[in-house]
N, C-alpha and C positions, 0 to 999 in steps of 0.2 A: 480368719477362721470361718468356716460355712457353717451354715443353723444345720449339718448335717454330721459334722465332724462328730466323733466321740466323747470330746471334751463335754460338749454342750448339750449331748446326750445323755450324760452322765450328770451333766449337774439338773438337770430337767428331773431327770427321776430320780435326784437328791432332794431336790423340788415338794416333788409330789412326796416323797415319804415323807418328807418334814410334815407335810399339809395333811399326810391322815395319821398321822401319829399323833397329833394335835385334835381334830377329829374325834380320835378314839379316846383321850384324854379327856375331853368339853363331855362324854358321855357320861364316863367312870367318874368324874367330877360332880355332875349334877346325878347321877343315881347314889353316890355316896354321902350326898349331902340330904337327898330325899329322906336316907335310910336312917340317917345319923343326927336332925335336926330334932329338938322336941317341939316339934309342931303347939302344943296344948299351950307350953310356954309362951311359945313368939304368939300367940292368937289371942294371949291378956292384953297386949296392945291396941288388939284390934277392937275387943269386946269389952262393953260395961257389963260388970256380973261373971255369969259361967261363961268357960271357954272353951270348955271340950268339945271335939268336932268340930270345932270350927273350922279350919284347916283340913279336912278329909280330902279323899283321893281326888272326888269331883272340883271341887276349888283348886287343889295344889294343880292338878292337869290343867284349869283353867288357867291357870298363871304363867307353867310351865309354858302353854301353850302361847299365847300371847309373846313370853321372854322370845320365845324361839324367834319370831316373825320379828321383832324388832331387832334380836339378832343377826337374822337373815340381811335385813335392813343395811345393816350396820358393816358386816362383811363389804357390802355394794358399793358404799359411800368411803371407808376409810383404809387407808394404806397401810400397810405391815409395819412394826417397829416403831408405832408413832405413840403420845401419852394422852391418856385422857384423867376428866377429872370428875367423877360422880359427886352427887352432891347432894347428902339427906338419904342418899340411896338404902333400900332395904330387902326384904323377900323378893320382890315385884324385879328388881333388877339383877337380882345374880344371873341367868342365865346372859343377858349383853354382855355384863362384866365377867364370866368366864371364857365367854368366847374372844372377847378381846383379847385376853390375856392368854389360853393355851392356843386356841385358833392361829390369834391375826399377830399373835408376838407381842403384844403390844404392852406399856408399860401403863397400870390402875392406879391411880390414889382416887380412894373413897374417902372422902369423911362425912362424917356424922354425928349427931347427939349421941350419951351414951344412954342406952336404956337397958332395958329385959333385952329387949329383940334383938339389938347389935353385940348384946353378953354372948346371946346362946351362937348368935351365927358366925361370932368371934370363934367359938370352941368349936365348932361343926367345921368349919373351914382349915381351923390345923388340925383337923382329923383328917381332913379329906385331902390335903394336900399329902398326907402319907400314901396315899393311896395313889395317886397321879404322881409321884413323885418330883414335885415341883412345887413350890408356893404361891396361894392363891392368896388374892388381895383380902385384906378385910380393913374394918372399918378404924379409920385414924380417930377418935374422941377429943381431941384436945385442940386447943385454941388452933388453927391456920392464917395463914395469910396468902391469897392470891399469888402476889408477884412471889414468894417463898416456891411456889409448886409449879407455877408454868415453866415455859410455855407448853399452851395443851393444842391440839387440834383438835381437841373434840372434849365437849362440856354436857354433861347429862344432870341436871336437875327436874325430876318430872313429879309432879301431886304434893312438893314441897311447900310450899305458900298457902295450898289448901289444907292443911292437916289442920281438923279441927281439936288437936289439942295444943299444938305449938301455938298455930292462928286463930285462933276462935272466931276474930273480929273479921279475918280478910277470909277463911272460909265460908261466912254467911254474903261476906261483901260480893270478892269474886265468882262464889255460885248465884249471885243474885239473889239469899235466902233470908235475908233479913225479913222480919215481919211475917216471914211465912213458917208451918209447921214444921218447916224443916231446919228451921235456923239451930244453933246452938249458942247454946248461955254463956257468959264471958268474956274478957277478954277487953285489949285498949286500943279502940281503933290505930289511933295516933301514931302510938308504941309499936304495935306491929306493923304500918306503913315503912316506919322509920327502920325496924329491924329488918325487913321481908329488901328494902333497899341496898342496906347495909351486906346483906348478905348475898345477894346478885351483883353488886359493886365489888365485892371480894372473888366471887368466881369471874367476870368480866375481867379482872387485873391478870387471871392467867392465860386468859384468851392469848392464844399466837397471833400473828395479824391475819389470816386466813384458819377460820374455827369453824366446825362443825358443830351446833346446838341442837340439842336433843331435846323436849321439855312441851307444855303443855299449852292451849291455848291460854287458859285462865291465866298464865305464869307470864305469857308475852309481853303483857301491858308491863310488867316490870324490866324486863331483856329490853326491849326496844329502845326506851327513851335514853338506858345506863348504857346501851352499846351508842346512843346518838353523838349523849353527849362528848364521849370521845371524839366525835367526828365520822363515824363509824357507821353501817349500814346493815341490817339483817334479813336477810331474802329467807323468807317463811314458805314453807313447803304447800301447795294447794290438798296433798293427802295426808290423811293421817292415820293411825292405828288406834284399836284401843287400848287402854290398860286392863291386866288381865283382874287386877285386884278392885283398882277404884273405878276404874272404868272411866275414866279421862279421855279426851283424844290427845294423842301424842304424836309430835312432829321432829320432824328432821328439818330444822334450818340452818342457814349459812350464816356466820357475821362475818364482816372484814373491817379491820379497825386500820386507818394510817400508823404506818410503822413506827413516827414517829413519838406516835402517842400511845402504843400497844405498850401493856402495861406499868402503866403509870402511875 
């Protein structure tokens, strides 16, 4: 058959319709979720005290804006049809995780703690799947297990390890804020070394043997050694982006674990 014939003509602009149909969905997706979220609610998470406005159109744009580009990102780096595995994810990552999922085809498990924030984006998301007519991921709460959910080719965990209410201890550590104004109160160093490991060793077990890692400088010093010790190697990206919420730098690296020992 010639790359001219009908056939191939036809499925080419089978092709493309499928890719703005998808498109046009990742839009009606994220403006029905703008529309449909109570912002004031998901922003008690964010704030001690009042919460109103917090979330206004300047910050949500800001965030929006930032998903977008790590979106764009992420188009570049992963193949259609493939699984990924969000980790802790929340406001800051639904636009990646809808364009994975209407965009690139791709199949999402998110989990996460359950909170206020995962309640409301829980409800907003089967709203808004009515609306794109298709189901959009939302956040799994209950115990996981790694090897349960791989293999992924692509692991996004990013400003997880610094959340200074889950970590107290390892947001002071890993921003370097200890002893300074900016530290915060609480928290068992130890306990959370031991959790913050626990829980990068459980996303590692889904790693495929060729993974794309999504995730934060502060976060590496934990990825690196848990991808090591499999025998495993992770090529960390020289660029990075910001986060539009916390403002982290965020990268795109590679791990590759021996087959043998992929998820273990």
């Amino acid at each position: 058959m010639t790359p001219d014939s009908p056939d191939n003509r036809s499925s080419g602009t089978r092709s493309s319709d499928i890719q703005n149909s998808g498109v046009e969905r990742f839009g009606v997706a994220l403006a029905a979720l703008d529309a449909e979220v109570d912002w004031d609610r998901v922003a008690s998470v964010y704030c001690k005290g009042h919460a109103d406005g917090f979330f206004d159109e300047e910050r949500r744009g800001a965030v929006l804006d930032a998903g977008l580009k790590l979106a764009s990102d992420i188009g570049e780096l992963l193949k259609r049809g493939g699984r990924s595995l969000y980790v802790g994810a929340a406001v800051a990552e639904l636009a990646p995780m809808l364009f994975e999922c209407l965009v690139l085809g791709r199949t999402v498990v998110w989990v996460a703690p359950k909170t206020v924030e995962t309640d409301e984006l829980t409800r907003a998301l089967e709203l808004a799947s009515k609306a794109v007519g298709k189901a959009l991921p939302v956040p799994r709460t209950d115990r996981w297990k790694g090897r349960a959910i791989g293999p992924c080719d692509h692991i996004w965990m990013t400003s997880v390890l610094t959340d200074p209410d889950a970590f107290p201890a390892l947001h002071n550590e890993l921003y370097e804020r200890r002893g300074t104004k900016e530290s915060v109160s609480g928290g068992h160093p130890k306990a959370e070394r031991q959790k913050a490991r626990e829980l990068v060793e459980q996303a590692v077990a889904a790693a495929a043997v060729d993974t794309r890692l999504t995730t934060t400088d502060e976060e590496l010093v934990y990825w690196v050694p848990a991808v090591e010790d499999l025998g495993g190697t992770v090529d960390v990206a020289r660029t990075g982006r910001t986060s539009g919420l916390v403002g982290d730098i965020v990268r795109h690296c590679r791990i590759r674990i021996p087959k043998r020992r992929a998820r273990s």
